[in-house]
C-alpha positions as YAML, in Angstrom:
chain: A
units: angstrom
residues:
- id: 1
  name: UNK
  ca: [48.97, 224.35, -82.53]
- id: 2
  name: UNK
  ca: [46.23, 222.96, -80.03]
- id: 3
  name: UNK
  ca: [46.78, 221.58, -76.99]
- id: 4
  name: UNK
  ca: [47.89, 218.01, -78.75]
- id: 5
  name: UNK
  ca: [47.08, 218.83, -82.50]
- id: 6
  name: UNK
  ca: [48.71, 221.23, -85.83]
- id: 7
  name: UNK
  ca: [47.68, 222.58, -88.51]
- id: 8
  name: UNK
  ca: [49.54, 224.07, -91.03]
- id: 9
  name: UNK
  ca: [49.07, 226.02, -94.56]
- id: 10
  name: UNK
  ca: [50.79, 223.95, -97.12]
- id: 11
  name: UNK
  ca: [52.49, 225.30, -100.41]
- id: 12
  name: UNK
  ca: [48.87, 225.54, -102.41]
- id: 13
  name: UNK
  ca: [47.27, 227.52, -99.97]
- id: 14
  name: UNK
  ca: [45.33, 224.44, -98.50]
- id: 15
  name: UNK
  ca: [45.74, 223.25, -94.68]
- id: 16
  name: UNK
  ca: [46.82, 220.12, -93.66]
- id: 17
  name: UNK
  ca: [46.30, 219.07, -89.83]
- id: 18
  name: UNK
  ca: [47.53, 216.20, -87.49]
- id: 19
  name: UNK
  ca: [47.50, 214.86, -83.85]
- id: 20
  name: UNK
  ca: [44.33, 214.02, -81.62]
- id: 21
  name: UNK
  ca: [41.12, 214.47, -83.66]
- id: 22
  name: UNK
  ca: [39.63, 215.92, -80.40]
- id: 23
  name: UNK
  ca: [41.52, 218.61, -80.55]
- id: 24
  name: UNK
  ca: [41.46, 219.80, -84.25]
- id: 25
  name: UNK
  ca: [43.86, 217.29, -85.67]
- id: 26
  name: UNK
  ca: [40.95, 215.27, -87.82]
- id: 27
  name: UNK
  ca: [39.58, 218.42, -90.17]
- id: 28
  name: UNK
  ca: [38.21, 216.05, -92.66]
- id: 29
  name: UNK
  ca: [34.47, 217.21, -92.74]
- id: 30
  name: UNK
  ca: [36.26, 220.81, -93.53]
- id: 31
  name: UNK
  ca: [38.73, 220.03, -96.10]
- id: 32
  name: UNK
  ca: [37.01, 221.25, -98.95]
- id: 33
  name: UNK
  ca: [36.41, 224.12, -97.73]
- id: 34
  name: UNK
  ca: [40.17, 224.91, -96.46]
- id: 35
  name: UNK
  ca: [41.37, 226.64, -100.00]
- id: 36
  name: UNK
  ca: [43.42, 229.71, -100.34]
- id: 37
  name: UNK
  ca: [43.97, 229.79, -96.31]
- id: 38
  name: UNK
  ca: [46.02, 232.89, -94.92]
- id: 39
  name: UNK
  ca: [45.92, 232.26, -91.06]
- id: 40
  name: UNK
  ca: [45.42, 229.86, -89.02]
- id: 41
  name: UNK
  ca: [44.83, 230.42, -84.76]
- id: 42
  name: UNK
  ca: [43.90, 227.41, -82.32]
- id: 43
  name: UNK
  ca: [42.20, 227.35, -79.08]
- id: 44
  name: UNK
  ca: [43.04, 223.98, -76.68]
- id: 45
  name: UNK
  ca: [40.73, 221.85, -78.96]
- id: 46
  name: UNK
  ca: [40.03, 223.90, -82.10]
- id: 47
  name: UNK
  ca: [41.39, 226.00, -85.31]
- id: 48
  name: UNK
  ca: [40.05, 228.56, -87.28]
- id: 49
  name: UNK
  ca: [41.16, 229.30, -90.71]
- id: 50
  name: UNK
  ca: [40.89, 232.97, -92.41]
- id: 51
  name: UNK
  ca: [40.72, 232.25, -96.06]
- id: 52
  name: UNK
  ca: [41.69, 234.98, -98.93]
- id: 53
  name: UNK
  ca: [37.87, 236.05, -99.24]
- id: 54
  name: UNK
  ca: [37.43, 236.96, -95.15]
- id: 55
  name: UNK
  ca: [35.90, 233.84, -94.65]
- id: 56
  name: UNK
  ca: [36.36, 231.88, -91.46]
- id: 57
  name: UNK
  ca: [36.66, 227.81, -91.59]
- id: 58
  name: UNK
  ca: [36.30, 226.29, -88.09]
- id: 59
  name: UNK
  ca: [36.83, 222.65, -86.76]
- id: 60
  name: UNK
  ca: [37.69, 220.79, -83.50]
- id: 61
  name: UNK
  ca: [35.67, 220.85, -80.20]
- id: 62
  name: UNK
  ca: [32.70, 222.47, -80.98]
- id: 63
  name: UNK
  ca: [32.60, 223.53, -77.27]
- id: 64
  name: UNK
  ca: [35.92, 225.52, -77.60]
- id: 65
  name: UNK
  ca: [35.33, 227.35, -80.63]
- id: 66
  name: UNK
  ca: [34.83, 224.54, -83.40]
- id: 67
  name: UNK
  ca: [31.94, 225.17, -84.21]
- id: 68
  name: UNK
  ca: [30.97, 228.82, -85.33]
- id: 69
  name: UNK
  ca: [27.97, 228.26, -86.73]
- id: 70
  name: UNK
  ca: [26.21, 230.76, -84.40]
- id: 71
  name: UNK
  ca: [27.74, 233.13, -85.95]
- id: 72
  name: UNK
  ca: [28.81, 232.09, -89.08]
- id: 73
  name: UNK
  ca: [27.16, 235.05, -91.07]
- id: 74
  name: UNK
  ca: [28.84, 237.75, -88.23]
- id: 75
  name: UNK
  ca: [32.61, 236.02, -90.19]
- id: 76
  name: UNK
  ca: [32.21, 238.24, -93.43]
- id: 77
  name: UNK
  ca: [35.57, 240.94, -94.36]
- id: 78
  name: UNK
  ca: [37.05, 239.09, -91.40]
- id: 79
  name: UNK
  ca: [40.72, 241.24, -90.48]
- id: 80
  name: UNK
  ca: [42.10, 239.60, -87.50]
- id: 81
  name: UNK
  ca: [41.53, 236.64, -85.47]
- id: 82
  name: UNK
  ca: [42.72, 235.70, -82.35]
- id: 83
  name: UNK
  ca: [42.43, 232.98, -79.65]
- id: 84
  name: UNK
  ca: [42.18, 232.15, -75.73]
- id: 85
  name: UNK
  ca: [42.70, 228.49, -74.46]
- id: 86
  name: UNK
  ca: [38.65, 227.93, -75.05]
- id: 87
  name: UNK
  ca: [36.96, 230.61, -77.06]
- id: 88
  name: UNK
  ca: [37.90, 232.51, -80.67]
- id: 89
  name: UNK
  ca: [37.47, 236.29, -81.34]
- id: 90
  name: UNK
  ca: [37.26, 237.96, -84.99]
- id: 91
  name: UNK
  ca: [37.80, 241.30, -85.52]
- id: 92
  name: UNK
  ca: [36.00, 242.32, -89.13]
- id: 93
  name: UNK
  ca: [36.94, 245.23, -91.65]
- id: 94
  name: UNK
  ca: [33.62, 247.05, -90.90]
- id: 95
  name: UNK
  ca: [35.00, 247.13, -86.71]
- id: 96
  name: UNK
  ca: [32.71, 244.60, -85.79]
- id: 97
  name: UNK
  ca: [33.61, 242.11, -83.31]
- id: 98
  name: UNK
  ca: [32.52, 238.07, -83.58]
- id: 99
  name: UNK
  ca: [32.97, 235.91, -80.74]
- id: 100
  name: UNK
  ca: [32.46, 232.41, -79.99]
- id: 101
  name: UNK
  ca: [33.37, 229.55, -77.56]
- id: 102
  name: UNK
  ca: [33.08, 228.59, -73.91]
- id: 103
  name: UNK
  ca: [31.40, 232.15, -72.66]
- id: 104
  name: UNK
  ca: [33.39, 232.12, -69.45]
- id: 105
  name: UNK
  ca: [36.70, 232.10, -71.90]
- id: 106
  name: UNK
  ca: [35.07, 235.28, -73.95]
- id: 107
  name: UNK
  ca: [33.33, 233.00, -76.28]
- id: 108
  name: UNK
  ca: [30.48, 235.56, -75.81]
- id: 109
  name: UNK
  ca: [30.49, 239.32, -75.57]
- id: 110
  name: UNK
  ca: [27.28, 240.54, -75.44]
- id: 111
  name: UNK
  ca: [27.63, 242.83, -72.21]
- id: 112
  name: UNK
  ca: [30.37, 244.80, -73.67]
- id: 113
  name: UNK
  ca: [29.43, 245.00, -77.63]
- id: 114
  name: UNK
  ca: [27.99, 248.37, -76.72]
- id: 115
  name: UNK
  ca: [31.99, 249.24, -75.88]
- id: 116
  name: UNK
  ca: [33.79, 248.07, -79.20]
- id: 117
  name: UNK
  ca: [35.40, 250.89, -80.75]
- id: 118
  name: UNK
  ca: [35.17, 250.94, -84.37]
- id: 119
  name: UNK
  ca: [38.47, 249.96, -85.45]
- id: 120
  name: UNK
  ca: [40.18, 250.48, -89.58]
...
């Protein structure tokens, strides 16, 4: 859940989602992409969806992780995701690690990429 949204994965493997539209409960301009979904985290105002090919689906506030775009081609083999109120971290299979989101929330970690460890 969001601050005042859900999602959820339904039977099919899809992802339904209700409450404010400000805060991820409108994902509409995402739906056809939300197939054979395995996880779901949220931020405050957004989700993001791991799907069964390592993919990541994101929607909401673009300011709190909705919109990944900036690094849309870093969310490939995608392992783990996880969440602070305003920003999104992925943790690929290769050890990479993807942020994005408000910086000051860890929405960007360029000053410590150097200290990632490679992880399985």
């Amino acid at each position: 859940a969001s601050e005042h949204a859900f999602a959820a994965i339904t039977h099919d493997g899809g992802a339904v989602t209700w409450g404010d539209p400000a805060c991820g409960g409108d994902s509409f301009k995402v739906q056809d992409q939300l197939k054979n979904v395995l996880h779901i985290e949220a931020t405050h105002f957004s989700f993001a969806a791991v799907l069964a090919d390592r993919s990541v689906v994101t929607w909401g506030d673009h300011r709190s992780g909705g919109d990944s775009r900036r690094v849309q081609d870093q969310l490939r083999n995608v392992w783990k995701i996880h969440a602070t109120h305003f920003a999104f971290t992925a943790i690929c299979r290769d050890g990479t690690v993807v942020t994005w989101g408000k910086p000051e929330y860890g929405g960007d970690s360029t000053d410590v990429r150097e200290s990632f460890l490679c992880l399985p």
